[in-house]
Backbone bond lengths (Angstrom), bond angles and torsions (degrees), N, CA, C in turn:
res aa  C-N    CA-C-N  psi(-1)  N-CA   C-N-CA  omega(-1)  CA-C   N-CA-C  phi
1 X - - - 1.454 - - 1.525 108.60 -
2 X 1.362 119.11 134.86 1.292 116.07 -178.29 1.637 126.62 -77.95
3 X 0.997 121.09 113.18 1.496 133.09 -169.87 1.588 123.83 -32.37
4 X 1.024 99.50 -20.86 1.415 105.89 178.64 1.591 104.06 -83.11
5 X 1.304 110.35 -52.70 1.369 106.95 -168.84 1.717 106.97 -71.89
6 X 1.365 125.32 -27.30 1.532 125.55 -170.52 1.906 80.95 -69.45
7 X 1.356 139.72 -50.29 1.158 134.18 -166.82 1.744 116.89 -56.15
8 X 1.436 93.03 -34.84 1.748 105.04 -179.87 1.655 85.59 -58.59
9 X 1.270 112.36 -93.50 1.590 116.96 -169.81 1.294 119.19 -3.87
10 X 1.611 101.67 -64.99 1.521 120.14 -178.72 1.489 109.04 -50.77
11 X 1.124 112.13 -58.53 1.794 100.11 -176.09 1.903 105.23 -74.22
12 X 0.996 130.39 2.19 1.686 142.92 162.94 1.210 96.95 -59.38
13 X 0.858 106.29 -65.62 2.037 125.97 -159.94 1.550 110.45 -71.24
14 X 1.483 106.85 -40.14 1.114 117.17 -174.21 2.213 102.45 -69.79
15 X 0.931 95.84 -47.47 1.821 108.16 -175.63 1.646 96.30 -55.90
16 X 1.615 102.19 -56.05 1.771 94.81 178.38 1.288 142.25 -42.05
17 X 1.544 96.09 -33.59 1.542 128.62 -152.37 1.931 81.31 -83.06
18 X 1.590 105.01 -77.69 1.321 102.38 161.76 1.478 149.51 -6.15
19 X 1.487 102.29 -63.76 0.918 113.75 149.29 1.864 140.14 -11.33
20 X 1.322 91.63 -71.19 1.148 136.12 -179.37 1.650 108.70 -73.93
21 X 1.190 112.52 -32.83 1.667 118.47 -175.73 1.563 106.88 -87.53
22 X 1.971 102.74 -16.03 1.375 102.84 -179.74 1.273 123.91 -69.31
23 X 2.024 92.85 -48.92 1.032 109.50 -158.54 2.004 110.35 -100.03
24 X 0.995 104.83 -34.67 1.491 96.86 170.32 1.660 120.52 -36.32
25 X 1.533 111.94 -59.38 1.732 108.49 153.65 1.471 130.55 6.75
26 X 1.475 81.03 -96.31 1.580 122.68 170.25 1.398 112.08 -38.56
27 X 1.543 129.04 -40.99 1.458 129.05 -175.88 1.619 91.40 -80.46
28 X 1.256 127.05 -38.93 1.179 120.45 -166.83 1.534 93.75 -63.84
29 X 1.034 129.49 -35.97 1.449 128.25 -149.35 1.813 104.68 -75.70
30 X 1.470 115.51 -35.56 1.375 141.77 174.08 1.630 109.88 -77.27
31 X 1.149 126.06 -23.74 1.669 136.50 176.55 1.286 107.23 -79.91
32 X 1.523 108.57 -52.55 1.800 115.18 162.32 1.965 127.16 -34.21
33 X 1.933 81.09 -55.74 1.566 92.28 -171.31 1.132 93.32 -71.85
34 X 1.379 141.94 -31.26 1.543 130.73 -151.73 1.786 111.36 -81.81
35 X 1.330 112.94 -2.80 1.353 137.76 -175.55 2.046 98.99 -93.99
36 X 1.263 85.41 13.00 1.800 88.55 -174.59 1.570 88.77 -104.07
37 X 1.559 124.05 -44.97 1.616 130.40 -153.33 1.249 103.48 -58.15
38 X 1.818 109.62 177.21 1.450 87.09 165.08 1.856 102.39 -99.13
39 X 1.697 87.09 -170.96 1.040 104.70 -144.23 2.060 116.55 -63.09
40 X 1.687 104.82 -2.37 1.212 110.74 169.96 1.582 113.71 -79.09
41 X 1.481 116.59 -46.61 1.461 121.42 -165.82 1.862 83.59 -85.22
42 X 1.291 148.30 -39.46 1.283 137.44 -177.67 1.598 100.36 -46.32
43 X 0.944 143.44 -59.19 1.419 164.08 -161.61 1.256 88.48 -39.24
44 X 1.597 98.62 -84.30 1.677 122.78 -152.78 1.581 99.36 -65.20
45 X 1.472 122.74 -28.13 1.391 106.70 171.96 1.047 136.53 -82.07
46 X 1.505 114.12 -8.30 1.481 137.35 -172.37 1.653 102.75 -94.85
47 X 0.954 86.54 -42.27 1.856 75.46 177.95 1.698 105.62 -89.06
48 X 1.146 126.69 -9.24 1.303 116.85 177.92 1.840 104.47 -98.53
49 X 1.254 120.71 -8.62 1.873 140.42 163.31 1.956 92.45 -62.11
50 X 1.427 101.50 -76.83 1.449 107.96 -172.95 1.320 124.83 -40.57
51 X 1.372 119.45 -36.88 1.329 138.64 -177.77 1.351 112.67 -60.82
52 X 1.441 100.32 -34.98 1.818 113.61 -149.58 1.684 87.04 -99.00
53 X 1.300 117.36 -58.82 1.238 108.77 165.40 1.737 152.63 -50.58
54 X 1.225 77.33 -24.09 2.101 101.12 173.92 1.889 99.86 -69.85
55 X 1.740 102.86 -68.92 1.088 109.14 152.47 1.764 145.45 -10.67
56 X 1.509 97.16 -62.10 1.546 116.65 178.59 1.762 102.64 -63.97
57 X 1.431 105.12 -73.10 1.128 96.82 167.64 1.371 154.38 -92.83
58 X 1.362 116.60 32.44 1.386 128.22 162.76 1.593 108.96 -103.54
59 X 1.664 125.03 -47.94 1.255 126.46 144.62 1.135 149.48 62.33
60 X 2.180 76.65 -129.50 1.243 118.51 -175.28 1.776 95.55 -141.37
61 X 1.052 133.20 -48.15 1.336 112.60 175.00 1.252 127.61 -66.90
62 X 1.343 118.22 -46.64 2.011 103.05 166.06 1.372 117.39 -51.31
63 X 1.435 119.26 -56.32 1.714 103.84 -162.38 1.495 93.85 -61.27
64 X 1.584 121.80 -45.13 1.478 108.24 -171.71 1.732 119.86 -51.54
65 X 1.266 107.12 -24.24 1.852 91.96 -173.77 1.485 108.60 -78.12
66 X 1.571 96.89 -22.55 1.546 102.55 -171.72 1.396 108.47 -84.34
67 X 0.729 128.61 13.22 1.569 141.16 -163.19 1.571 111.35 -129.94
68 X 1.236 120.05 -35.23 1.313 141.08 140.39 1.140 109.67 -30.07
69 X 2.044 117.63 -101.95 1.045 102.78 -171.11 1.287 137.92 -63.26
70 X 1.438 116.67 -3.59 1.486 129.73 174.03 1.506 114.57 -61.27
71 X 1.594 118.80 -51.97 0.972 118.45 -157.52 1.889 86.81 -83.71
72 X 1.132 120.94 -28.95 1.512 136.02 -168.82 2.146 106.31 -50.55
73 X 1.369 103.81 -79.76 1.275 131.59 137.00 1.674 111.79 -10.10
74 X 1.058 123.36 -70.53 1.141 123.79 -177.54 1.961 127.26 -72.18
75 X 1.395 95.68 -21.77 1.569 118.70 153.47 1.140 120.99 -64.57
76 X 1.467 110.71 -43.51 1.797 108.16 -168.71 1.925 82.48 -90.43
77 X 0.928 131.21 -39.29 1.423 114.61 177.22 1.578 110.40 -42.88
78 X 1.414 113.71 -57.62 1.598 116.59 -164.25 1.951 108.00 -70.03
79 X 1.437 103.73 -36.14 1.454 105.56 -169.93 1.652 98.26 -95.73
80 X 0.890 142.08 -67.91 1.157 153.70 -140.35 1.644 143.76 -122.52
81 X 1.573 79.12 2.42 1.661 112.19 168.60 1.656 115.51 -52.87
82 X 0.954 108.93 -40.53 2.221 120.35 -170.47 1.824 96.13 -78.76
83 X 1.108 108.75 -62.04 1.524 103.36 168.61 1.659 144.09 -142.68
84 X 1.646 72.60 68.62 1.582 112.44 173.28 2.049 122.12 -57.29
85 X 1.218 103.75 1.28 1.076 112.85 -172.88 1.603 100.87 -129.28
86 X 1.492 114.63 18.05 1.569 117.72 148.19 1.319 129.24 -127.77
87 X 1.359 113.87 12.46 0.788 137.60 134.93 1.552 142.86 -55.81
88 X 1.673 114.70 54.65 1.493 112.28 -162.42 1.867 120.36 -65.76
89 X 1.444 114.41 -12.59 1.330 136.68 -145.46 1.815 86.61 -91.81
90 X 1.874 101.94 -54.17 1.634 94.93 165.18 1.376 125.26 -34.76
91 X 1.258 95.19 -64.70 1.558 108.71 -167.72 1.619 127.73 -45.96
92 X 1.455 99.87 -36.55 1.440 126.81 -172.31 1.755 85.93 -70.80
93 X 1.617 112.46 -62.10 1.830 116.69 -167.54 1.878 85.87 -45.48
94 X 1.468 102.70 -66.56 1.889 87.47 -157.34 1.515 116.25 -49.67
95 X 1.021 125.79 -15.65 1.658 121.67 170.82 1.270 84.82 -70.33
96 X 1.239 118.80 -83.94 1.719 114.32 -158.49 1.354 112.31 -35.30
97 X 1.558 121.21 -25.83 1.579 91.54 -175.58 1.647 87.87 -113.47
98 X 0.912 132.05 58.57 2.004 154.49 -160.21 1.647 75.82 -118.08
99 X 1.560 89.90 -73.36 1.953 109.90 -159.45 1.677 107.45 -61.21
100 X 1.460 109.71 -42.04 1.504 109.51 169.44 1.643 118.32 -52.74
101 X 0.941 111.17 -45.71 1.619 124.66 179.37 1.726 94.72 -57.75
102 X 1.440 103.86 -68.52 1.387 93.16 -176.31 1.776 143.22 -50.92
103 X 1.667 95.05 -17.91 1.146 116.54 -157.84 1.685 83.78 -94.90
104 X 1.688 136.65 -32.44 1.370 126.97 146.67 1.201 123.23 -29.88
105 X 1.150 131.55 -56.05 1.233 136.37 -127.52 1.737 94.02 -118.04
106 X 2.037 109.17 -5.55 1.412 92.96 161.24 1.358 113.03 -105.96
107 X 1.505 113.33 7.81 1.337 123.88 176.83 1.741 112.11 -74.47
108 X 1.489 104.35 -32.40 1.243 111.78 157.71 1.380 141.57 -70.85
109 X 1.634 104.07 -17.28 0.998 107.45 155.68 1.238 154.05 -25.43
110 X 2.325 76.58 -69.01 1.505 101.22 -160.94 1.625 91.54 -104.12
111 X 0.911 131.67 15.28 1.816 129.94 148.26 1.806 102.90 -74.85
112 X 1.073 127.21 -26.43 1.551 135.16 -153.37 1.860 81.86 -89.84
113 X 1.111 97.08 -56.83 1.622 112.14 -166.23 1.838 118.64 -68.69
114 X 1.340 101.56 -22.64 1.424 117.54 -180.00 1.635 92.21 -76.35
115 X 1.317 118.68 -64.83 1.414 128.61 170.22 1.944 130.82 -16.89
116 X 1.156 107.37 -53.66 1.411 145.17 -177.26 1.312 95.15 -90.52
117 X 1.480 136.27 -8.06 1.428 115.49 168.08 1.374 109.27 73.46
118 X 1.204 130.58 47.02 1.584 131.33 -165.32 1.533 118.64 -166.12
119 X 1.708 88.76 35.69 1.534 92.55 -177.04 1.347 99.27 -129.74
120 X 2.201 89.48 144.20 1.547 111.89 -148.83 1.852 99.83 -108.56
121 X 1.240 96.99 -22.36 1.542 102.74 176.06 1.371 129.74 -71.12
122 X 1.449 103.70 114.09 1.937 110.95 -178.52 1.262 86.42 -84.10
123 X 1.737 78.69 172.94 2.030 96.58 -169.31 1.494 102.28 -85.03
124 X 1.282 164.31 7.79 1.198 156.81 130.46 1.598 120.58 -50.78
125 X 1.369 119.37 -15.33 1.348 149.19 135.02 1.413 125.36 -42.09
126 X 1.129 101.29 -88.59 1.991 130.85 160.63 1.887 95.81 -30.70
127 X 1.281 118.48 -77.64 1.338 121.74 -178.33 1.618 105.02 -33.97
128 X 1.210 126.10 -63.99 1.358 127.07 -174.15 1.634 105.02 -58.05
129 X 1.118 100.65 -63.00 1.540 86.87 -176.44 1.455 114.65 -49.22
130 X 1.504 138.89 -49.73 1.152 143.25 166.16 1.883 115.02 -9.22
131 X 1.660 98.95 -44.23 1.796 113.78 -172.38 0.945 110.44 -90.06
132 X 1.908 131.28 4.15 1.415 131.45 146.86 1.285 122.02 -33.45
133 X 1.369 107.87 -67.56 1.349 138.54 -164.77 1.745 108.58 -46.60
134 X 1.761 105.21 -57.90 1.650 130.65 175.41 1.915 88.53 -47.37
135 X 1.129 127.68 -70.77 1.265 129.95 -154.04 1.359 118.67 -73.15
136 X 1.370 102.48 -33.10 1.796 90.40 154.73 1.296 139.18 -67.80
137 X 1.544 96.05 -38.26 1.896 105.46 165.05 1.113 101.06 -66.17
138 X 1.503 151.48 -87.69 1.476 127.65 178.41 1.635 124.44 10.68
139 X 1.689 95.48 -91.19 1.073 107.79 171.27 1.647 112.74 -41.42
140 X 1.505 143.39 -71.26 1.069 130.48 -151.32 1.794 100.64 -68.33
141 X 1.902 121.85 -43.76 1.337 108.49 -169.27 2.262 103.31 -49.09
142 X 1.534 97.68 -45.94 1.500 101.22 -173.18 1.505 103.27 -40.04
143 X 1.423 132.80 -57.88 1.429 128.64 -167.27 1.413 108.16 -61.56
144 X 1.244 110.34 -50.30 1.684 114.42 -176.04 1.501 113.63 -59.68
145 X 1.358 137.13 -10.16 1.089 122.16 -162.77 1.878 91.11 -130.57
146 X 1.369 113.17 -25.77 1.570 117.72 179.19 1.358 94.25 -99.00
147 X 0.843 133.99 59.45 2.337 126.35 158.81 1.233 105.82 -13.06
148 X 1.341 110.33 -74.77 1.980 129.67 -145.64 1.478 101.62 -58.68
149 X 1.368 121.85 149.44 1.495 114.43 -173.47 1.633 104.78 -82.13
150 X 1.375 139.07 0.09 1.571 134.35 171.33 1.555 101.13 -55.90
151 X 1.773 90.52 -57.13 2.043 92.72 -169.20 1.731 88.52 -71.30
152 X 1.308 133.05 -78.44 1.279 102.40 179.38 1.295 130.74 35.25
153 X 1.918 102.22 -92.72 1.522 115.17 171.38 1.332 127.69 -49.14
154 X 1.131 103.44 -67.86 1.657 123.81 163.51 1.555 96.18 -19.88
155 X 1.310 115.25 -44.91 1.763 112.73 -163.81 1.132 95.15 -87.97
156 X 0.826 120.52 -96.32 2.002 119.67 -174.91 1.359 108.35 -1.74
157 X 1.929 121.02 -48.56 1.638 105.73 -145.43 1.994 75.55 -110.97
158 X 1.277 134.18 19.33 1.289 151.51 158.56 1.668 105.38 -79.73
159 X 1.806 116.58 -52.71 1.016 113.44 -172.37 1.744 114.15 -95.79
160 X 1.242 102.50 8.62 1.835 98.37 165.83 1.165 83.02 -107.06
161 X 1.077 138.19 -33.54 2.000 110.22 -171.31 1.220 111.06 -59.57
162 X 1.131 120.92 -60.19 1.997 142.55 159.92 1.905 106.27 -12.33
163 X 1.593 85.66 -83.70 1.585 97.09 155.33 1.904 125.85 -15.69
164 X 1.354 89.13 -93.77 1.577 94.35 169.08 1.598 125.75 -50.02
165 X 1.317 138.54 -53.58 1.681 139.68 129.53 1.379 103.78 -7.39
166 X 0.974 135.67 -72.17 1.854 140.70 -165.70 1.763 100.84 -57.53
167 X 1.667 94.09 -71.83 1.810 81.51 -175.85 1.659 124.64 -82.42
168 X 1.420 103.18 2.68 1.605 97.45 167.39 1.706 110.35 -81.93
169 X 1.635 110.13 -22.85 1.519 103.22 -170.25 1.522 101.61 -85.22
170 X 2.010 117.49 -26.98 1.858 98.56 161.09 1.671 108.67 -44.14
171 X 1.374 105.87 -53.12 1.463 100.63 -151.25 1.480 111.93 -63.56
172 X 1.366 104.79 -6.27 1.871 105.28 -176.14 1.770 92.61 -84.71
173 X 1.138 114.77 -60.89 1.601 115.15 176.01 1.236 114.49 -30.68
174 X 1.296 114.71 -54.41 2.025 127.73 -152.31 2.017 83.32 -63.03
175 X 1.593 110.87 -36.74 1.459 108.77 -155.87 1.712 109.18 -78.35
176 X 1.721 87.30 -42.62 1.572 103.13 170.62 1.730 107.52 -37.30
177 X 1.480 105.61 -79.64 1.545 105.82 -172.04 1.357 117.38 -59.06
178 X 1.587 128.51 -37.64 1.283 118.86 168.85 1.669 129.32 -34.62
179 X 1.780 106.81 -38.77 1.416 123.93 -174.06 1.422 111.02 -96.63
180 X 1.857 125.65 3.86 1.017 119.78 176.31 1.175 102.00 -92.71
């Protein structure tokens, strides 16, 4: 398969997957508040939250991660398979998308956990977690496009600044609306 086009796919899959890492959050974040209504509009929003979420991620977010690392995997096979172990900039991306995967799979969690009636997370919570998602893509576009270990650095102390910027500007919001 020609490399260019397995790469188109890959960044396809990758936006979908995204997608989905944006917005699943965010519904959680509205499923939370909707546990504020009363108990007629709580109903109708909770089962129409669940729907949207079961949905979101069975979908478009599973086939997309799997589709991800497939097409992902299959790149570093064609380019970078012979000396894949000088490549340090890879290595660093596959953790990062290690933690992305993982950070799926706690999104599934806490849909599992919302379900079961056993969820502890308010949406000033939910919001933060939401800026996971932003900071891993950061971080991974920075590696993919900077290789050499100079930008490397540059990226890392790029992606805690980012980091810190992201959850200090929730915490200006969370304060904003609290005082409105």
């Amino acid at each position: 398969m020609d490399y260019n086009f397995l790469k188109s796919l890959h960044i396809i899959f990758v936006v979908s997957w995204f997608a989905g890492l944006f917005y699943l959050p965010r519904l959680l974040v509205y499923h939370v508040e909707a546990q504020d209504k009363d108990a007629q509009a709580k109903d109708i929003l909770s089962k129409q939250f669940e729907k949207m979420e079961k949905l979101l991620f069975n979908a478009i977010m599973i086939p997309a991660m799997w589709l991800t690392w497939l097409t992902g995997l299959s790149m570093i096979y064609l380019t970078w398979w012979d000396n894949f172990h000088a490549h340090g900039w890879l290595h660093l991306k596959l953790t990062f998308v290690l933690c992305i995967t993982i950070y799926h799979f706690v999104c599934r969690y806490l849909i599992r956990q919302f379900r079961a009636s056993q969820f502890i997370l308010k949406s000033g919570q939910l919001r933060l977690f939401n800026e996971i998602a932003t900071i891993l893509l950061v971080a991974v576009v920075f590696l993919v496009i900077a290789k050499n270990t100079f930008d490397m650095v540059l990226g890392i102390g790029g992606f805690i600044a980012f980091a810190i910027v992201i959850m200090a500007a929730v915490t200006i919001v969370k304060k904003i609306r609290s005082n409105a």
